[in-house]
C-alpha positions in Angstrom: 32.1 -10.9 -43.5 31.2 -7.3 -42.3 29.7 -6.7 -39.1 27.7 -3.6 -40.4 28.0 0.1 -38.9 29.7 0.6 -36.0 27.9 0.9 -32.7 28.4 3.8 -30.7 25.3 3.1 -27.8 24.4 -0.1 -28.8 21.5 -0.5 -26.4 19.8 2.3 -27.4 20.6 1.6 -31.3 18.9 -1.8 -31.1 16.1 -0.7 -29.1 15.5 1.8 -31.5 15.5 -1.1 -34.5 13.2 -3.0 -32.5 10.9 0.0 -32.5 11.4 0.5 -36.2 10.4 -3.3 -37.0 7.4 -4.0 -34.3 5.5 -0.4 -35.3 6.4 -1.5 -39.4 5.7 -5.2 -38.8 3.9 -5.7 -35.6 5.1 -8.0 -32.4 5.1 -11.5 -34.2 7.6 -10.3 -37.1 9.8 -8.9 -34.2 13.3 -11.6 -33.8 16.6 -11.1 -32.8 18.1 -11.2 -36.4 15.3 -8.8 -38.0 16.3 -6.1 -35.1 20.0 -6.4 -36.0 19.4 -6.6 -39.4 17.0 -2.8 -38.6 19.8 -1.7 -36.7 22.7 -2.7 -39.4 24.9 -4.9 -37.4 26.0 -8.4 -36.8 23.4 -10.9 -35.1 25.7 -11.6 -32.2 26.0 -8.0 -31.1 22.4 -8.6 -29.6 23.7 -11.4 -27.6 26.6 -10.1 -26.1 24.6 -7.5 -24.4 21.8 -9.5 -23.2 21.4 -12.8 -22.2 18.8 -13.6 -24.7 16.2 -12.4 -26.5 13.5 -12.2 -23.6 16.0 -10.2 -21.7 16.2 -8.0 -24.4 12.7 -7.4 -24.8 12.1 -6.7 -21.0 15.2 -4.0 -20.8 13.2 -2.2 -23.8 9.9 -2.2 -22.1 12.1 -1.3 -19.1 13.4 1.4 -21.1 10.1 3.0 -22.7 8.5 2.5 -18.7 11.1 4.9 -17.7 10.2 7.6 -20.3 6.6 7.4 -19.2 8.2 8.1 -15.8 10.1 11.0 -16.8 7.1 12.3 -18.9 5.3 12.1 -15.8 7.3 14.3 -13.8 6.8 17.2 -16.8 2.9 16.4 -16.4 2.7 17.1 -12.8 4.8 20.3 -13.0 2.4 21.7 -15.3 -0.8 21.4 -13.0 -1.9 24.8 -12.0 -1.2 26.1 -16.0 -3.0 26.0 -18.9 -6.0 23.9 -18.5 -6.5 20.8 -17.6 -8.1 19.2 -20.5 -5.4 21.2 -22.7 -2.2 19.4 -20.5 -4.3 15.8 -20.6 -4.7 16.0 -24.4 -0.6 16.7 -24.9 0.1 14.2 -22.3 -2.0 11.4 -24.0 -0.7 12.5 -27.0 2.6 12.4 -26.4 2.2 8.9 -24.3 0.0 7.0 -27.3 1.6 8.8 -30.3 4.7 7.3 -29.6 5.8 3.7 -29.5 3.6 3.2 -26.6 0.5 1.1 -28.3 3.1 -1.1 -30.3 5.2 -2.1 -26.9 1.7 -2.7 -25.0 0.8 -5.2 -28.0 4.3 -6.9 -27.7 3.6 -7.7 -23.8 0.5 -9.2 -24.3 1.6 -11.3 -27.2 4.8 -13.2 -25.5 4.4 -14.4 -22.2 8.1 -15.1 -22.0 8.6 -11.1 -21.4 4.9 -11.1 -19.0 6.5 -13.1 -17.1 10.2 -11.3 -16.7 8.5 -8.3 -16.5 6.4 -9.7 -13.6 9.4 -10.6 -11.6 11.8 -7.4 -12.1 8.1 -6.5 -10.1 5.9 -4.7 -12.7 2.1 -4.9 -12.5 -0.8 -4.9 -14.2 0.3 -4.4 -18.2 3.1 -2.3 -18.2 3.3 1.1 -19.8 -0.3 1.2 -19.6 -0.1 0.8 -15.6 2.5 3.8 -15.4 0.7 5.9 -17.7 -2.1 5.5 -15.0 -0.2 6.2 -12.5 1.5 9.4 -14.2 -2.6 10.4 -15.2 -3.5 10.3 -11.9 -0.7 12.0 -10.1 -1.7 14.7 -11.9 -5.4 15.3 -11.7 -4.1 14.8 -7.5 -1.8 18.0 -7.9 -5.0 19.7 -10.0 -7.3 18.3 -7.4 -5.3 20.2 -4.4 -5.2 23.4 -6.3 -9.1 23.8 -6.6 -8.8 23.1 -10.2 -11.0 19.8 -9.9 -13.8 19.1 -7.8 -12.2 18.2 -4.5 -14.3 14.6 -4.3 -13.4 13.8 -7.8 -12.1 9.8 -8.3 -8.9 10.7 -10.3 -7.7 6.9 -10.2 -11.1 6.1 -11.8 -10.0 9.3 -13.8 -7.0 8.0 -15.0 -8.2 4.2 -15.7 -11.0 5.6 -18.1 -8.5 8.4 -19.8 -5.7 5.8 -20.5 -8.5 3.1 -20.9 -10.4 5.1 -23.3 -6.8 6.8 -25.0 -5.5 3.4 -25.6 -8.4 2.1 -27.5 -9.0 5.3 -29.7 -5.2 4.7 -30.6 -4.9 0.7 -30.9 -8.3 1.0 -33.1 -6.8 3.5 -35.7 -5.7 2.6 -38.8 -3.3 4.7 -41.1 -2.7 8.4 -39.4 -3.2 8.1 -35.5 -6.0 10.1 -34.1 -5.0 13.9 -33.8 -5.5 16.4 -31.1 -9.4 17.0 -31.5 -10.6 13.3 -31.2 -7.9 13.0 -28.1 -9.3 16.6 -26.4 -13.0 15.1 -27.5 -12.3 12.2 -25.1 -10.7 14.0 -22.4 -13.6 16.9 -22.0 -16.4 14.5 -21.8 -14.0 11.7 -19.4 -13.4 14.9 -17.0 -16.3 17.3 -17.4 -18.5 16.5 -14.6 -15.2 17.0 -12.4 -13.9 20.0 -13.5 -17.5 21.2 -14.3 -18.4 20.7 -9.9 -14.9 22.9 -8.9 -15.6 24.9 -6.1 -15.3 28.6 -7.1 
């Protein structure tokens, strides 16, 4: 029986597939035989590279954590350019356009993964905790350079942008919300702070 197309990065070729079926099908249609039937190979591929399916699922949110990471690092580099609603709106973007909304709903449907998630030491609900983190980080680099008021809460900040980014996106149906309802939320979540910068 064939084995399907060969594999050259299997990890990232099944993680893929898994994106493909939970953003197509959502978290509950989401098995180890319909992500290597996504990814076009045999069903025991998955488990020689992970000890089951749980593991699998927790290197993927591993995965997609580090990407927030890495987009977090391009965030804080751009404080001091642009503006600061304008970088916010591409980084919210770029955070809830993605798979980012899907993988949340997969956590918080299986507490199999909650709970290995939980001991390789990741709080709160993943993705959505480092996305804080990455939010805030930032308005602390715009807050040194004067462009935020210097007494401006950027951790409450960053819990309402996500908060408020995650809903606007986990509540659309069809197209995701573009750039002017994202930039809508962001001006009015920030305004009073950026609005109160010392001159």
């Amino acid at each position: 029986m064939p084995t399907g197309v060969a594999l050259r990065d299997v990890r990232e070729q099944l993680f893929d597939a898994a994106e493909r079926v939970l953003l197509r099908d959502g978290p509950n249609a989401l098995t180890s035989r319909a992500v290597t039937t996504e990814a076009g190979c045999a069903k025991g591929v998955l488990h020689r590279h992970f000890a089951d399916f749980d593991a699998f699922l927790a290197d993927l949110v591993t995965d997609r954590i580090r990407r927030v990471e890495a987009q977090s690092a391009a965030l804080r580099e751009s404080a001091g350019t642009g503006t600061v609603a304008g970088n916010l709106t591409l980084a919210l973007l770029e955070l809830f356009g993605s798979v980012a909304v899907a993988v949340v709903g997969l956590v918080i449907s299986r507490d199999g993964l909650r709970a290995r998630l939980r001991q390789a030491g990741s709080s709160g609900i993943p993705l959505l905790a480092e996305a804080t983190t990455m939010i805030a980080a930032y308005l602390t680099a715009e807050r040194e350079m004067g462009r935020i008021a210097v007494d401006a809460d950027v951790d409450a900040l960053a819990l309402t942008l996500i908060g408020s980014g995650h809903l606007l996106f986990a509540g659309s149906e069809g197209d995701p919300p573009g750039a002017t309802a994202v930039e809508w939320i962001v001006t009015t979540a920030i305004a009073d702070a950026v609005q109160r910068r010392p001159l």
